[in-house]
C-alpha positions as CSV (number, residue, x, y, z in Angstrom):
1,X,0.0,0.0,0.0
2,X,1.3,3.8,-0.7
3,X,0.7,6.7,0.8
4,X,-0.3,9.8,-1.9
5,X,2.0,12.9,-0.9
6,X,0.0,16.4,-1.6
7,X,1.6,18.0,-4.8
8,X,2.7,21.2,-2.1
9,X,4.6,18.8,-0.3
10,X,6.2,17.4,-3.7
11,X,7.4,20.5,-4.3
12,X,9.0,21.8,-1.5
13,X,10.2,18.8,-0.3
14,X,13.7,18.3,-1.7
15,X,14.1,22.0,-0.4
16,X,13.3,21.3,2.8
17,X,15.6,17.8,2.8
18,X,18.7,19.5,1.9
19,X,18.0,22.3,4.9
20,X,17.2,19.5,7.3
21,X,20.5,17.5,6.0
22,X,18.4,14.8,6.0
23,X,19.4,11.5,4.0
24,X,16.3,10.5,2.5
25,X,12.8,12.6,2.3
26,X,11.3,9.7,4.0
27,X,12.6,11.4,7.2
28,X,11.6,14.2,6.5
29,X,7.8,13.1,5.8
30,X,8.4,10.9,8.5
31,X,8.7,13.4,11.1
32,X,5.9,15.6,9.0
33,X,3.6,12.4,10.2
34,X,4.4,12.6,13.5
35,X,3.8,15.9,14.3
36,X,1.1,16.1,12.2
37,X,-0.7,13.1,14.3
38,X,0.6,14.8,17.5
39,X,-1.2,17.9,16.9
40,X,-4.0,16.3,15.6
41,X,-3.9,18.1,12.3
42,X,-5.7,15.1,10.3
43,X,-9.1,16.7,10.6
44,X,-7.5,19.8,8.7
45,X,-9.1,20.3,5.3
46,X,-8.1,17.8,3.0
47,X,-5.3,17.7,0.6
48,X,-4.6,17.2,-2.8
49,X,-3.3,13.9,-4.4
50,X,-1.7,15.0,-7.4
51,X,2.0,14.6,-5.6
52,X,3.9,11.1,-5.5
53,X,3.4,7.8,-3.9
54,X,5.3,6.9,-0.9
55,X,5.2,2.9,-0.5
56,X,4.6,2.1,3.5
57,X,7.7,0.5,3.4
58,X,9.6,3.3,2.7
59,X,8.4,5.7,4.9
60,X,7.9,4.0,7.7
61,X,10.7,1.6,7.4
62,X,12.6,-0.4,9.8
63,X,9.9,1.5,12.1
64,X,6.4,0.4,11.0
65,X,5.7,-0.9,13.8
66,X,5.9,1.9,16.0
67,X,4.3,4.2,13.5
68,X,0.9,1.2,13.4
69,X,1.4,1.3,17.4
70,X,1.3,4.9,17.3
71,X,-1.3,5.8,15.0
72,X,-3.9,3.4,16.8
73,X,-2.5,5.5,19.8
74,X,-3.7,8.9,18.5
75,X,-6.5,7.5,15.6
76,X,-7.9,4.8,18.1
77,X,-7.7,3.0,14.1
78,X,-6.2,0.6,12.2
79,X,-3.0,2.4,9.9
80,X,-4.0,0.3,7.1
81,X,-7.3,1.4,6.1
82,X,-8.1,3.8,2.9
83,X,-9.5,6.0,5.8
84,X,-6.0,5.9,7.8
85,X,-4.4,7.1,4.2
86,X,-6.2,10.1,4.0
87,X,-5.5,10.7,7.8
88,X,-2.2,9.9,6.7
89,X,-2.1,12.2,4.1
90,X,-3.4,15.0,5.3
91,X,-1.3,14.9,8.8
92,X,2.2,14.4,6.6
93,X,0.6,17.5,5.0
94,X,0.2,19.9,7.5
95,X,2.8,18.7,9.7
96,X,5.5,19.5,6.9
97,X,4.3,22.6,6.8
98,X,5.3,23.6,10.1
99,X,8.3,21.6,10.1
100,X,9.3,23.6,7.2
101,X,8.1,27.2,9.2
102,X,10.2,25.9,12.0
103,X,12.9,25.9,9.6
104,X,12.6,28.8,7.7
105,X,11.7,31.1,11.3
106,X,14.7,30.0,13.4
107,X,18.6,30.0,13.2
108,X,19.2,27.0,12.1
109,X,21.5,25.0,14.1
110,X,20.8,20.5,13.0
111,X,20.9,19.5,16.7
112,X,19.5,22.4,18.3
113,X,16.2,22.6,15.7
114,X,16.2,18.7,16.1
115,X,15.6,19.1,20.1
116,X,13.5,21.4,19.7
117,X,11.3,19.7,17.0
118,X,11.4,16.7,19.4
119,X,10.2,19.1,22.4
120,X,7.8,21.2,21.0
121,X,6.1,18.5,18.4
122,X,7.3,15.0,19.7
123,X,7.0,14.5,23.1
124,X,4.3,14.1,25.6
């Protein structure tokens, strides 16, 4: 199963990769995901599907099974439903775009953005 990316994200994404020094833009939508399911942004308005598939595999990775423990967490669902992918979706969405606000609005410094990424968006 894949995972539709908006065509906004798409398009900014390699940007935002290369600011993060990130090695693959799985991480980055990977931590998109998360803080888009932390703050609950899935009941945003929807998002377009005219961007690239992400396979499951790749962006979730050697960590699937925290992301399926962590989405029934916050969804109270199943990850692999048509409904999760559109949760999915849209939380990746919007949580890249604050990710990539965080990183446009302050100094960049990798381990200092990192922590506070982690602080602010991560952690309970």
């Amino acid at each position: 199963m894949s995972i539709k990316v908006s065509q906004e994200v798409t398009s900014r994404l390699d940007e935002v990769r290369k600011g993060l020094n990130a090695e693959s833009n799985a991480v980055v939508l990977r931590l998109s995901l998360i803080i888009g399911l932390k703050e609950k942004l899935f009941d945003q308005e929807k998002v377009d599907t005219n961007g690239f598939d992400i396979r499951e595999q790749i962006l979730f990775g050697e960590d699937a099974t925290f992301f399926e423990n962590y989405f029934k967490f916050v969804i109270g669902n199943e990850i692999n439903t048509p409904e999760a992918n559109e949760i999915n979706r849209t939380a990746m969405h919007y949580g890249f775009l604050i990710l990539e606000g965080e990183l446009k609005t302050k100094k960049y410094d990798e381990i200092k953005f990192l922590k506070t990424i982690l602080e602010d968006y991560v952690s309970w």
